[in-house]
C-alpha positions as CSV (number, residue, x, y, z in Angstrom):
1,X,116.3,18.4,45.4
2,X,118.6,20.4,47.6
3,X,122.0,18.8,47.8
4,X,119.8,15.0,47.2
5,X,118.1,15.2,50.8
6,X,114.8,13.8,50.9
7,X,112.2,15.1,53.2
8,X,111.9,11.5,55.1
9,X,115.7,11.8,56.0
10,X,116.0,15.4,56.7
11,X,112.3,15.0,59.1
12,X,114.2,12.2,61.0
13,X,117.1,14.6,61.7
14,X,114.4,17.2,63.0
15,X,113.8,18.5,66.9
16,X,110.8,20.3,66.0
17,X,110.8,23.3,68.5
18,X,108.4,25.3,70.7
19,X,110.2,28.0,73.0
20,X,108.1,30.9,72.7
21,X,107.7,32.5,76.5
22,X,104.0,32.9,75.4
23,X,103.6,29.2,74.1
24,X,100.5,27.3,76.4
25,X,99.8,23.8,77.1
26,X,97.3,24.0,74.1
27,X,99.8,25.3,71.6
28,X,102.2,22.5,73.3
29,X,99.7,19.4,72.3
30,X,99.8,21.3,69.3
31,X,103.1,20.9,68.4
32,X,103.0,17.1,69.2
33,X,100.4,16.4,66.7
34,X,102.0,18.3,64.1
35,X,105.5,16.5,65.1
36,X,103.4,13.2,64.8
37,X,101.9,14.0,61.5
38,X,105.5,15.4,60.5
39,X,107.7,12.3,61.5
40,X,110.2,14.4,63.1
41,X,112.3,12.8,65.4
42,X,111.7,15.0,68.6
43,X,110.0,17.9,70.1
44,X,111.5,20.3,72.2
45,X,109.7,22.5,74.9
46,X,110.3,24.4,77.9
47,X,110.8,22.7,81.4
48,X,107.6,24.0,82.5
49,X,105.7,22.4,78.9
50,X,107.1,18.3,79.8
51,X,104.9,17.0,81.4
52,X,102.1,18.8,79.1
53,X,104.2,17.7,76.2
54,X,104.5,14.2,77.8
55,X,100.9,14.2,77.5
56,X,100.0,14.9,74.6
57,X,103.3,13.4,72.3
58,X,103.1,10.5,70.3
59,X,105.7,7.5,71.4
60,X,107.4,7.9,67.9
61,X,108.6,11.4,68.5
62,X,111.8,11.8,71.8
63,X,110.7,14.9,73.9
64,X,113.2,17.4,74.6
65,X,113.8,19.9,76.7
66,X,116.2,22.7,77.7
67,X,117.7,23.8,81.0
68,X,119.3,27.3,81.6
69,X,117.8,28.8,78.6
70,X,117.7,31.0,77.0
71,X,120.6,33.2,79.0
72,X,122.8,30.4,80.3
73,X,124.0,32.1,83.0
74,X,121.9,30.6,85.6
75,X,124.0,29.3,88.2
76,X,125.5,25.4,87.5
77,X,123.3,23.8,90.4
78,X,120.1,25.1,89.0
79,X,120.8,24.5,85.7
80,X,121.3,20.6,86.9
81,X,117.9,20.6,89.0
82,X,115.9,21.9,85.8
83,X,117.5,19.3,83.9
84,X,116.7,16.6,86.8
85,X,112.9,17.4,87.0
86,X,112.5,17.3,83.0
87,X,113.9,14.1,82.8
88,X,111.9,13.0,86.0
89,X,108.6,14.5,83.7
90,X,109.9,12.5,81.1
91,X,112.5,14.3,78.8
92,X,114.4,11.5,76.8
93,X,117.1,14.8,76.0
94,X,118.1,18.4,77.5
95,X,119.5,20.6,75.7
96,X,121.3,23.2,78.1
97,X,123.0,26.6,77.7
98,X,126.9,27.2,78.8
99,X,127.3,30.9,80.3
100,X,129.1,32.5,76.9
101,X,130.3,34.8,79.1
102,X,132.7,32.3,81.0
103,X,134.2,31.2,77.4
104,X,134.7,34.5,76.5
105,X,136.4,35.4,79.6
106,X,138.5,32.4,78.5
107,X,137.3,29.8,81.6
108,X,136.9,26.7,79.6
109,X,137.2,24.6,82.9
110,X,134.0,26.4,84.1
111,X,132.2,25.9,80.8
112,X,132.9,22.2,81.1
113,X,132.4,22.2,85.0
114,X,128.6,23.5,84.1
115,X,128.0,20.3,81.5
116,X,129.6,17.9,83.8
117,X,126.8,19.1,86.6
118,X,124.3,18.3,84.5
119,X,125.4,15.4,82.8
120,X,125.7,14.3,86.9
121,X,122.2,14.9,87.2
122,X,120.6,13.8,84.2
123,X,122.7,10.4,84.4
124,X,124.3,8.7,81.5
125,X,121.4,7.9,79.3
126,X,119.9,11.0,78.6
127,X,120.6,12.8,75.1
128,X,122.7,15.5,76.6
129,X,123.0,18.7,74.2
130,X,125.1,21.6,75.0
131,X,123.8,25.0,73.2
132,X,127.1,26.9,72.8
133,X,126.0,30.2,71.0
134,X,128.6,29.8,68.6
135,X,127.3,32.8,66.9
136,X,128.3,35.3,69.7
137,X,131.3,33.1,70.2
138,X,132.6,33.8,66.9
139,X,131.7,37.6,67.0
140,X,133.1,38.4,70.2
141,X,135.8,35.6,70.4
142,X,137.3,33.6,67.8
143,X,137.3,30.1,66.2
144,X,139.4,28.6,68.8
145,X,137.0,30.1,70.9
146,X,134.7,27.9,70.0
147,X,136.8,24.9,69.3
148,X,137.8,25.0,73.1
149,X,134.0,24.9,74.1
150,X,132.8,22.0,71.9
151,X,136.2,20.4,73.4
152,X,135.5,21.0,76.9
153,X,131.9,19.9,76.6
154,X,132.9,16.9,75.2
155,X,134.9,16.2,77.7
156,X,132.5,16.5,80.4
157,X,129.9,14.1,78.4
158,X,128.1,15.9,76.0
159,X,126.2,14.0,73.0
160,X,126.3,17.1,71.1
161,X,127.5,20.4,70.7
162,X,124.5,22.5,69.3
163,X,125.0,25.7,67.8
164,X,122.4,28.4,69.0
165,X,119.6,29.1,71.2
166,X,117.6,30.9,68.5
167,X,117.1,34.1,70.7
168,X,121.2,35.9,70.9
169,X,121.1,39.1,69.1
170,X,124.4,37.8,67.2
171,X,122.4,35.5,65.6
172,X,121.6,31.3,64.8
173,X,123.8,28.6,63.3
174,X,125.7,29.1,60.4
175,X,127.5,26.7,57.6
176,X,131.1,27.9,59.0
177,X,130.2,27.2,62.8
178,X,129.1,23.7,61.9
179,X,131.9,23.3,59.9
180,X,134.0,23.8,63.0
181,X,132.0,22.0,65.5
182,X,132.0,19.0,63.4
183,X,135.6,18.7,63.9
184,X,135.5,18.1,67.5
185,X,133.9,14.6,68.1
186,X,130.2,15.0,69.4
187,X,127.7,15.4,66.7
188,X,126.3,18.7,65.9
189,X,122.7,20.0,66.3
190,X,122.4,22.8,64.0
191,X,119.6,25.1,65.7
192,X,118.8,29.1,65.2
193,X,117.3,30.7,62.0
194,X,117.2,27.6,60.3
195,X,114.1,28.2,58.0
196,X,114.4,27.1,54.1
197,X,115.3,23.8,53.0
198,X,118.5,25.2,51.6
199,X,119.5,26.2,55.2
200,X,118.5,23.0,56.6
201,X,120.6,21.0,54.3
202,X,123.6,23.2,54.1
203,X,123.5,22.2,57.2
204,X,123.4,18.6,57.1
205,X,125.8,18.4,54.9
206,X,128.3,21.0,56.5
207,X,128.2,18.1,59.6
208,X,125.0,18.8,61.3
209,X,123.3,15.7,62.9
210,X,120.3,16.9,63.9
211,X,118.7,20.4,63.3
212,X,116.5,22.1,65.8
213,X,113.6,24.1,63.7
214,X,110.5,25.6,64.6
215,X,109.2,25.9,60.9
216,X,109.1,22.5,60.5
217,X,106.5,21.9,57.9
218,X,108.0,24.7,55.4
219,X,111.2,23.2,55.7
220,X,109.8,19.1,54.8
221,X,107.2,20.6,52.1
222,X,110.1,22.0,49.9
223,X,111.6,18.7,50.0
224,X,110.9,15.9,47.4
């Protein structure tokens, strides 16, 4: 049993994912069953996919969805109006992308000026998730590079600090970023070339909260 997780606790940790450009409404209600039949705790789709996904989800499972993605560096006001209209379609969580380039530039205030926008919009009882790309934050920048994002989303009302889109050339989550991120005070999502049961629970047990995977079911079958 990897590090004595059980596939019921790691599935109830899970945001099983859909973001494909190509995915369809079909391949959306798809996803919802298999998240049904999984007992994840969430899906996550595209903006455009909620109100399909609202469709077609079982009540058990939280529907997710992201705003700014995959780039982040959609201007702050848009990034709040997708994030509006999911949650008007029925998103219980948004999971939005900071503009990396404004941390590595070193403007934290504008990193945590974009979360506070749409923490604004999507009101206090949404699951807010901020998607930091800690990947490229630690290739291009450094640790405290990182640190100072997860802090400044925190501080503008962030639930968590996640680590990766899935689609940055420098890569997903890894045990060292979650190490870090843990540190700062919102939990961790734990998303981005997550795709054994080894990598999953590394995870969880480097400080991940929740994991965002899109090969769900390979993960949970290698688990007891």
């Amino acid at each position: 049993m990897p590090d004595g997780y059980r596939r019921d606790q790691v599935a109830a940790l899970v945001d099983h994912t859909l973001l494909k450009p190509e995915a369809t409404a079909a391949d959306v209600a798809a996803l919802a069953q298999e998240a049904a039949a999984l007992g994840v705790y969430a899906i996550c789709v595209s903006p455009s996919m909620v109100a399909a996904a609202k469709h077609a989800g079982s009540p058990a499972q939280k529907l997710c969805a992201v705003a700014g993605f995959p780039s982040g560096k959609h201007l702050s006001a848009i990034k709040a109006e997708e994030a509006r209209i999911a949650v008007a379609d029925g998103a219980d969580e948004i999971d939005m992308v900071i503009d990396v380039g404004a941390a590595l530039q070193g403007d934290i205030a504008a990193v945590g000026a974009d979360v506070a926008a749409v923490r604004s919009a999507v009101g206090e009882h949404t699951v807010l998730k901020v998607i930091v790309e800690s990947a490229a934050l630690l290739l291009l920048g450094t640790e405290q590079t990182l640190l100072d994002v997860c802090r400044a989303a925190a501080d503008a009302g962030a639930d968590f600090v996640k680590t990766s889109t899935g689609f940055h050339p420098a890569g997903g989550a890894s045990v060292r970023a979650v190490e870090l991120m843990a540190t700062v005070g919102p939990q961790v999502k734990a998303s981005g070339g997550i795709r054994t049961a080894a990598d999953a629970t590394a995870m969880l047990a480097a400080g991940a909260g929740r994991l965002g995977l899109s090969g769900t079911r390979a993960v949970l079958d290698a688990l007891p």
